[in-house]
C-alpha positions in Angstrom: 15.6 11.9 -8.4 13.5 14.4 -7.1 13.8 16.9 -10.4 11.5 14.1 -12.1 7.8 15.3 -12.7 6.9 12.7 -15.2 6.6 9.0 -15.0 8.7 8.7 -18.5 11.6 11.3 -17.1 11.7 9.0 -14.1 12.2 6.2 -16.6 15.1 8.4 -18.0 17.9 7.3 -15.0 18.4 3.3 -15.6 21.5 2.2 -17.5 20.2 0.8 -20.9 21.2 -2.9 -20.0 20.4 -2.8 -16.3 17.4 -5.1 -15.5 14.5 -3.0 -14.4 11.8 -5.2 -14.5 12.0 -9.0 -13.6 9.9 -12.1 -12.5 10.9 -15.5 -11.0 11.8 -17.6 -13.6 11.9 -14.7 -16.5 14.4 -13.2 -17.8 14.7 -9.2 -16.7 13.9 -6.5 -18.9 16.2 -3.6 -19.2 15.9 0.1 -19.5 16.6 -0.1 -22.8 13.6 -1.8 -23.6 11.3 -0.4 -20.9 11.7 3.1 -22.6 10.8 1.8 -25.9 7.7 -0.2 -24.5 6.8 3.2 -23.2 7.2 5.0 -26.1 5.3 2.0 -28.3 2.9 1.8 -25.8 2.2 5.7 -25.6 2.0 5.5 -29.3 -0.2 3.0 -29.4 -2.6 4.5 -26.8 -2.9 7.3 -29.2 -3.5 5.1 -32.4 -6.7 3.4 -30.3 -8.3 7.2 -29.0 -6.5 7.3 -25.9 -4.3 10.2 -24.9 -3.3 12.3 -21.7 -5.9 12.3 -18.6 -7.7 9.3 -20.7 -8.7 6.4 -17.9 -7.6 3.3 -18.4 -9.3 0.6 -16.0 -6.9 -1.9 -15.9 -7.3 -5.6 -14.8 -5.0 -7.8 -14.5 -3.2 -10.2 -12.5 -0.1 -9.5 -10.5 2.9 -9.8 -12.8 5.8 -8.1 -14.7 3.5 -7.2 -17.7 1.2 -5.8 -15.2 4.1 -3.7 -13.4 5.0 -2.7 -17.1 1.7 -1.8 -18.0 0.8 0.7 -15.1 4.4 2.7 -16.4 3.8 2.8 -19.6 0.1 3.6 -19.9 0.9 5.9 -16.8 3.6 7.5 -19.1 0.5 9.2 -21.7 -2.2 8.2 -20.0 -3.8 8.4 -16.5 -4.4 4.4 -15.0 -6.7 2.9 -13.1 -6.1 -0.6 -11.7 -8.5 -2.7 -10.4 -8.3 -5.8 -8.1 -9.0 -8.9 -10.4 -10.9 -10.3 -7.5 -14.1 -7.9 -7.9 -17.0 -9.3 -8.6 -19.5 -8.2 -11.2 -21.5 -5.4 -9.0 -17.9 -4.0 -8.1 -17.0 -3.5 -11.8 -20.0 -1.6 -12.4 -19.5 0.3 -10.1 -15.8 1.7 -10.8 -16.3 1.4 -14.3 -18.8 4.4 -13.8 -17.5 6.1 -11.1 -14.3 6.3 -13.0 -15.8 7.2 -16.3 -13.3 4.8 -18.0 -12.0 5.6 -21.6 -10.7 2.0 -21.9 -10.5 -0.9 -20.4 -6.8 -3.3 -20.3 -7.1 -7.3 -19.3 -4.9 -9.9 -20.1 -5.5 -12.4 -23.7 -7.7 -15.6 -22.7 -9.6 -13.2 -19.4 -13.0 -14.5 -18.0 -13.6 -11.4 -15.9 -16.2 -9.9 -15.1 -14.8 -6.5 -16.2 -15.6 -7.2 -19.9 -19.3 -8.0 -19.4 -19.2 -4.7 -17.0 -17.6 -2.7 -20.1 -19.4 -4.2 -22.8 -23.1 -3.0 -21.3 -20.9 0.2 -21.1 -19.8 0.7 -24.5 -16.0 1.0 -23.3 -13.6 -0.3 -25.3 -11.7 -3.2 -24.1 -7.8 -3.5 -24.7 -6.4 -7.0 -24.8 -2.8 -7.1 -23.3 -0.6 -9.5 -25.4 2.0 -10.7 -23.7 5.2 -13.8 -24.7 6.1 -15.9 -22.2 9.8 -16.6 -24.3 10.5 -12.8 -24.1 11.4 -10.9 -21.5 9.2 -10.2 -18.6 6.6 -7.5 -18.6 6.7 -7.5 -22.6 2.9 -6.6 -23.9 1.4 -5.6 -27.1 -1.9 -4.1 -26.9 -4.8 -4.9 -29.5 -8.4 -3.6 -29.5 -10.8 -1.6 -31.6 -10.8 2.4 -31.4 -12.2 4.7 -28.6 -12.4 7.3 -31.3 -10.3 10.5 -31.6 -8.0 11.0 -29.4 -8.1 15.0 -27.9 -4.6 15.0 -26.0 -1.6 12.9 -27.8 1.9 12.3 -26.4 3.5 12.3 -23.0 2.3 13.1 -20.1 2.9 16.7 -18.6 3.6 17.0 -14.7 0.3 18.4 -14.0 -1.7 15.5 -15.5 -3.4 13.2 -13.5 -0.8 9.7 -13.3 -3.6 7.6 -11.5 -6.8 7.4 -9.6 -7.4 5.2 -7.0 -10.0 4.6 -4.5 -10.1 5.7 -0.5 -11.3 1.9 1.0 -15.0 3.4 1.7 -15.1 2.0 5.3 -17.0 4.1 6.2 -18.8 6.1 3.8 -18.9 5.9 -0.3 -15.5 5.5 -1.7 -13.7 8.8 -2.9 -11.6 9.0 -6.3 -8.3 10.4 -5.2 -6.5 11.8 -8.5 -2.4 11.9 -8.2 -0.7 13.9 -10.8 2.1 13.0 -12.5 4.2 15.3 -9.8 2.7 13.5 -7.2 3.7 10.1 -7.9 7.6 10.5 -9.3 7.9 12.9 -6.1 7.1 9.9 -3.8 8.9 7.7 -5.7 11.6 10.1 -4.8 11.0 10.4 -1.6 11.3 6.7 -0.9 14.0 5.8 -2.9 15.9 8.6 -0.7 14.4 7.2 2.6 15.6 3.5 1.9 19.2 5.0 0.1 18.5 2.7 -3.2 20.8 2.5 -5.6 21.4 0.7 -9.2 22.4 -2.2 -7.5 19.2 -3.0 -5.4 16.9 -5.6 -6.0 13.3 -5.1 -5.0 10.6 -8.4 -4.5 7.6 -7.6 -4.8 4.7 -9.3 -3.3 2.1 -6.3 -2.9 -0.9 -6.5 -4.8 -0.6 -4.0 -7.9 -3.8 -2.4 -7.3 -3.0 -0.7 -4.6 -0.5 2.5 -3.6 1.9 0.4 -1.4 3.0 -1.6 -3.9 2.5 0.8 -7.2 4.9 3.5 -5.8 6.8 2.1 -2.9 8.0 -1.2 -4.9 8.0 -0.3 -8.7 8.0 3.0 -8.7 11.2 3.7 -6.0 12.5 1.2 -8.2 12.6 2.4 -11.1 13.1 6.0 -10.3 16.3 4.6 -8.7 18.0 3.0 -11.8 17.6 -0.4 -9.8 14.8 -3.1 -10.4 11.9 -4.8 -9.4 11.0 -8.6 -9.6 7.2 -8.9 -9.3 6.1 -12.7 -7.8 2.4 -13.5 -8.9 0.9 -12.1 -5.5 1.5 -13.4 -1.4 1.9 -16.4 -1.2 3.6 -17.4 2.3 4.4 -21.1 1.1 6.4 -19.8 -1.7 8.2 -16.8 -0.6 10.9 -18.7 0.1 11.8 -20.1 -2.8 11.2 -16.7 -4.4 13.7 -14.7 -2.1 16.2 -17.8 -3.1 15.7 -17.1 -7.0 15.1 -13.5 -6.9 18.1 -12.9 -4.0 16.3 -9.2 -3.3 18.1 -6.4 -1.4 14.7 -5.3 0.0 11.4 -6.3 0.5 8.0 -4.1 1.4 5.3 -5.4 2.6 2.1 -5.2 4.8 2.1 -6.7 8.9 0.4 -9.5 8.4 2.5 -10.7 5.1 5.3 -10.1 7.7 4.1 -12.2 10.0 2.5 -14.9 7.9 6.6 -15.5 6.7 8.0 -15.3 10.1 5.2 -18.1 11.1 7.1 -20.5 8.5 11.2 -19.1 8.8 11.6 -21.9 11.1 10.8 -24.6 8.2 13.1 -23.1 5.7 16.0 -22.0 7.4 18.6 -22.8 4.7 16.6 -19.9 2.9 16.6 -17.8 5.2 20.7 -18.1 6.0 20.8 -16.8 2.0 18.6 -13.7 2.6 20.3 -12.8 5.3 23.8 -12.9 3.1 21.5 -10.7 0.0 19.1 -8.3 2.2 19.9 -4.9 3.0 16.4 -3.8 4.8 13.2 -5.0 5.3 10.6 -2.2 5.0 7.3 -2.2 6.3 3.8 -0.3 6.0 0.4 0.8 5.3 -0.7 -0.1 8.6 0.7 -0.5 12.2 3.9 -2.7 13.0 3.5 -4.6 16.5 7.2 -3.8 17.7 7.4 -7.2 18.7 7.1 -8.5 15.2 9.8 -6.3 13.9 12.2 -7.5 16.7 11.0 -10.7 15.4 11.7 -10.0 11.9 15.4 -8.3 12.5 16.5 -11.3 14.6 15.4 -13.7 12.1 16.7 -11.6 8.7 19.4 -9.9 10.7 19.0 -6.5 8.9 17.2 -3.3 10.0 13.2 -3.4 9.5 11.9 0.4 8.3 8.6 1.2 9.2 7.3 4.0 6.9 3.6 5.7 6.9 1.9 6.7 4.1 -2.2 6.5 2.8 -3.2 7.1 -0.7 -3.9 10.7 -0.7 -0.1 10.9 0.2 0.4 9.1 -2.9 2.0 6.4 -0.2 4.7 7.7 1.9 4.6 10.2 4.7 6.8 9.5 7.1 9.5 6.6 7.5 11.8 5.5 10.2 15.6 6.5 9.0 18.1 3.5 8.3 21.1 3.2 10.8 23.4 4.6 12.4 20.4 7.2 12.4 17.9 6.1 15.0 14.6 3.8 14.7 12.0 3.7 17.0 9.9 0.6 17.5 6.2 1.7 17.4 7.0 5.1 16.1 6.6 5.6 12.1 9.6 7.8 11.9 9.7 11.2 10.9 8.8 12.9 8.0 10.1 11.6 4.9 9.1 14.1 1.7 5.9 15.9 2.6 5.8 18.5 5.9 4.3 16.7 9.0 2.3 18.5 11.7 -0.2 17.7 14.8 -3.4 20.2 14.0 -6.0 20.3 17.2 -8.9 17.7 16.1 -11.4 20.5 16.8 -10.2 23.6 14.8 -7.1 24.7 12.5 -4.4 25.6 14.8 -0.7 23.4 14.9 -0.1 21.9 18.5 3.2 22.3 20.3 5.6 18.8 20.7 4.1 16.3 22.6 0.6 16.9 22.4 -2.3 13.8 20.7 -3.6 15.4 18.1 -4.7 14.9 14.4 -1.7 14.1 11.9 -1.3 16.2 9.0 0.4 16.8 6.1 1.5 19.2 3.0 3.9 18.7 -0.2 4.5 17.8 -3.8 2.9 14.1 -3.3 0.1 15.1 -1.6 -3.0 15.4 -3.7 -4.7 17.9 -5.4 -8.1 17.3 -3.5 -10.9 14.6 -4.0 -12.6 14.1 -7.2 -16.3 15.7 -7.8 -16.3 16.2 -3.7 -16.3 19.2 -2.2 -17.6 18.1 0.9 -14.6 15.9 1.7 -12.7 18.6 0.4 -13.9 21.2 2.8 -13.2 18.7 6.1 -10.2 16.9 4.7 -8.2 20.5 3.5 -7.3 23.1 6.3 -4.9 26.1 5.5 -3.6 24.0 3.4 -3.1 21.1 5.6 -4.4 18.0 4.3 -6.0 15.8 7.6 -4.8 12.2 7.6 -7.6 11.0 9.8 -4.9 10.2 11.8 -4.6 10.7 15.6 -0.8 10.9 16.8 2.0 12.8 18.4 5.1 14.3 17.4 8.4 14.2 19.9 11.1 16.1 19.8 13.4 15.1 18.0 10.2 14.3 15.0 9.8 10.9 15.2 5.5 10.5 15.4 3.4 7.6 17.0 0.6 7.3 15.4 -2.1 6.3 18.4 -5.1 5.5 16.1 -7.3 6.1 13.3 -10.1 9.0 15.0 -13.0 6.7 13.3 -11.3 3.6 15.1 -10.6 5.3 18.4 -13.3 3.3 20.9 -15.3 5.4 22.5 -16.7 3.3 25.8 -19.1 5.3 28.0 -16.8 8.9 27.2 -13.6 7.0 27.7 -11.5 7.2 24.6 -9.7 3.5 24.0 -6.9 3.6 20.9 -7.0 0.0 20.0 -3.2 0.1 18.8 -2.3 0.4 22.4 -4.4 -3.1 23.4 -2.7 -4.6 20.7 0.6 -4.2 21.6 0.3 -5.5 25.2 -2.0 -8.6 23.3 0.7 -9.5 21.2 3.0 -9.5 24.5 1.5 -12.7 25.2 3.3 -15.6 24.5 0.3 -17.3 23.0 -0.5 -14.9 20.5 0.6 -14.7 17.2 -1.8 -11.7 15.9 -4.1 -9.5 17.8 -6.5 -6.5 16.3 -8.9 -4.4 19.1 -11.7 -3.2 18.0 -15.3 -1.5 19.3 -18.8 -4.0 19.4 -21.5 -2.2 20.2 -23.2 -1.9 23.8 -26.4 -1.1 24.5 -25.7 1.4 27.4 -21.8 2.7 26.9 -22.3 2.8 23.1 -19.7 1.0 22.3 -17.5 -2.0 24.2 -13.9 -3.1 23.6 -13.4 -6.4 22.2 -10.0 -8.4 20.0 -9.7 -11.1 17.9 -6.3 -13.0 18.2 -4.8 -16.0 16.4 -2.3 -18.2 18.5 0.8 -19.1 17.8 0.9 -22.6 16.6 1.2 -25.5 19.1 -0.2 -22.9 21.7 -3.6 -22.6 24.0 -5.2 -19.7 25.4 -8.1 -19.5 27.0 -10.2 -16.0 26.7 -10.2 -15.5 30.6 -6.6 -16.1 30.3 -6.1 -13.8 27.7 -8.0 -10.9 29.6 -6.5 -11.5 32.9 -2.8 -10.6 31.0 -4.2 -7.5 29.5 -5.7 -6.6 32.6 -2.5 -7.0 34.1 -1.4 -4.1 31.8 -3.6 -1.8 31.5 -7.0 0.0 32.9 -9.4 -2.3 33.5 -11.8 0.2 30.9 -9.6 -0.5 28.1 -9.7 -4.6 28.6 -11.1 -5.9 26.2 -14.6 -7.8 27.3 -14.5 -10.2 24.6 -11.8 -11.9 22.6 -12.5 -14.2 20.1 -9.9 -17.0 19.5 -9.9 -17.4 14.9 -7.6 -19.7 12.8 -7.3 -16.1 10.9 -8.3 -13.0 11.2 -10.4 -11.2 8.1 -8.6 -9.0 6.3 -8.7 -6.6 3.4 -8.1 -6.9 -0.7 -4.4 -6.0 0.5 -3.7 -7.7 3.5 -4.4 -5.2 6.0 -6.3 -5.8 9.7 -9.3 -3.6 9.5 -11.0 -2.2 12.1 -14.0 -0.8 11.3 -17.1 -3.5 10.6 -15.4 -6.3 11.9 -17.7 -6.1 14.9 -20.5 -7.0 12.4 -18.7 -9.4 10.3 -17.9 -11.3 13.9 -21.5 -11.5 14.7 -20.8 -9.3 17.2 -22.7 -6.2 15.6 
């Protein structure tokens, strides 16, 4: 698994009538055919001006055809997916920032995206698809983007796909990953979780984002084993979806967890039949409260894998090992593909076991550098080290606890709060079903602590109530001094909690 450099040699592993890519209610499609959609598809690209390290934006819905689009473009091309959700501003902006060559949406789209490529003269690529064949089955049709400068397959060095840091807190970055880095965190994953031809993957992570690109359909396929792609999350139906589909596995974001533990009770007939079919649960892209995973392997009765990864990582960094090895709750594991170290936050030098500082990392996923930014370059590359951002420690036997992002760590008056650490002891409450920490400002310490919890349904908590337990837990610096009681907390295009400018969109900035 790991000698494959190029999406279309990862392709290379499936048995021809093993079903690699599936849907719920579609029939699969095999390798077979998956390698000759590539090739077509490749071909095709060619035909229409498109060739290698050519950037295709690409729009469109979760699905199989969307799964089987990023492979196959991604095996002569370098793509670019989008959230469908963006809004007409947003387009314009990654359409530019991207300098896209083409543009793919789905036959019958009302998106935005085409008025957004249309004042930009890029071409737009209509994705045909047939319900009555086999999932992820697509024809493209459009008009020419001229000549096309670099035919054929991809080589390892070429640039696979470009994504987007979140831009919290600054513009957005492009983040490049060759075609090395992807297939070697495919790799890497597939060895972490032990897949095999056998295992059946559901995914439910949007397909515009790393988590879901490499750690679902990706693994997958670089495995020999497949992936069945529901339209999206949706809590109410993932139910009937793990009935249909029967997965070995699942990935997903905390909250998605959390959101299907809230409604296990309700379908328990469902849940006796995953337990018969799953072999893991795996879990990432932002912190696991231990007590939901306790939650989650006591309901599904299998082991829950927290991994860490970021998209410069080209997803995974580190994952917890499956038994008999050990797996720490709270801790994301140890490191699974690229090197892991602890670098002092202030200068380059590697700190010994045991002591917080920055997480960081080096290896064949990791990518080349930022795009057009050699600013970010400069602070994010050290030695060779790329810095996560990440604030953690290491033990000794290599698991690593991650204790906070170093722009979310709350800085109250010189006293340095990690908000993960308020979290877990909220979450210990009985009433509380989700919890995120996070820093308002104050006028005099610069910044104050404060949380936003949902409840656990049926359940009542008062905010004194709430702060007396925490305050029964920890220092009374790092309680926070207001907690906001929200039928849901906001989150991101992809599920996660996030930190940073909730403050303000809380009316608490």
């Amino acid at each position: 698994m790991s000698g494959f450099e190029t999406i279309r040699d990862l392709l290379a592993i499936g048995k021809n009538d093993a079903t690699a890519i599936g849907a719920p209610k579609r029939t699969g499609q095999n390798y077979a055919v998956l390698r000759e959609l590539a090739d077509t598809t490749v071909a095709r690209l060619n035909e229409l001006g498109v060739g290698r390290n050519d950037r295709v934006a690409i729009v469109l819905p979760n699905s199989p055809e969307m799964a089987a689009a990023f492979v196959t473009i991604g095996c002569g091309a370098t793509t670019a997916p989008l959230n469908p959700a963006y809004r007409r501003e947003e387009f314009d902006f990654y359409l530019d920032d991207l300098a896209a060559k083409a543009l793919v949406v789905e036959e019958g789209s009302e998106s935005p995206a085409l008025s957004a490529a249309q004042d930009r003269n890029i071409p737009v690529f209509t994705l045909i698809s047939d319900e009555s064949k086999c999932a992820g089955s697509f024809r493209l049709e459009g008009k020419s983007a001229g000549a096309v400068a670099h035919p054929g397959m991809a080589e390892a060095d070429d640039v696979a796909l470009v994504l987007h840091t979140s831009g919290t807190t600054s513009r957005p970055k492009i983040v490049p990953l060759t075609q090395r880095n992807v297939t070697a965190s495919a790799g890497h994953i597939a060895e972490s979780l032990k897949l095999v031809a056998e295992d059946r993957c559901m995914n439910i992570m949007p397909l515009f984002h790393i988590h879901g690109l490499i750690a679902a359909v990706l693994s997958s396929l670089g495995a020999g084993a497949s992936v069945h792609c529901a339209p999206g999350f949706n809590a109410l139906r993932v139910f009937s979806w793990l009935d249909e589909i029967e997965p070995s596995w699942y990935t997903a974001v905390p909250t998605m967890h959390q959101a299907i533990l809230s409604r296990a009770s309700r379908n328990t007939e469902s849940v006796g039949r995953a337990r018969a079919n799953l072999r893991l649960i795996r879990s990432s892209s932002s912190s696991l409260p231990p007590q939901v995973m306790k939650e989650l392997e006591d309901t599904f009765d299998v082991p829950v894998v927290e991994a860490y990864g970021m998209t410069e990582a080209a997803h995974q960094m580190a994952c917890n090992p499956l038994p008999p090895a050990t797996r720490k709750p709270g801790s994301v594991g140890i490191a699974a593909g690229p090197e892991v170290a602890i670098m002092d936050e202030s200068d380059s030098k590697l700190i010994e076991i045991g002591k917080v500082g920055e997480i960081v990392i080096r290896g064949p996923n990791v990518t080349p550098g930022y795009e057009n930014n050699p600013e970010a370059n400069a602070s994010s590359f050290t030695d060779g080290w790329f810095r996560t951002g990440d604030q953690g420690v290491m033990d000794e036997e290599g698991y690593i606890l991650i204790t906070g992002r170093l722009k979310e760590i709350i800085n109250r008056g010189g006293e340095k709060i990690s908000p993960r650490e308020v979290d877990e002891v909220l979450m210990d409450h009985p009433a509380v079903a989700q919890a995120v920490t996070f820093a308002m400002p104050h006028d005099k310490l610069g910044e104050e602590v404060a949380a936003a919890i949902v409840l656990r349904e049926g359940e009542l908590a008062e905010e004194s109530d709430v702060r007396d337990f925490v305050s029964g837990h920890l220092a009374d610096f790092k309680v926070p001094r207001r907690v906001l009681v929200l039928d849901e907390i906001p989150k991101g295009a992809t599920g996660k909690l996030q930190r940073i400018g909730l403050a303000e969109k809380l009316g608490l900035g």
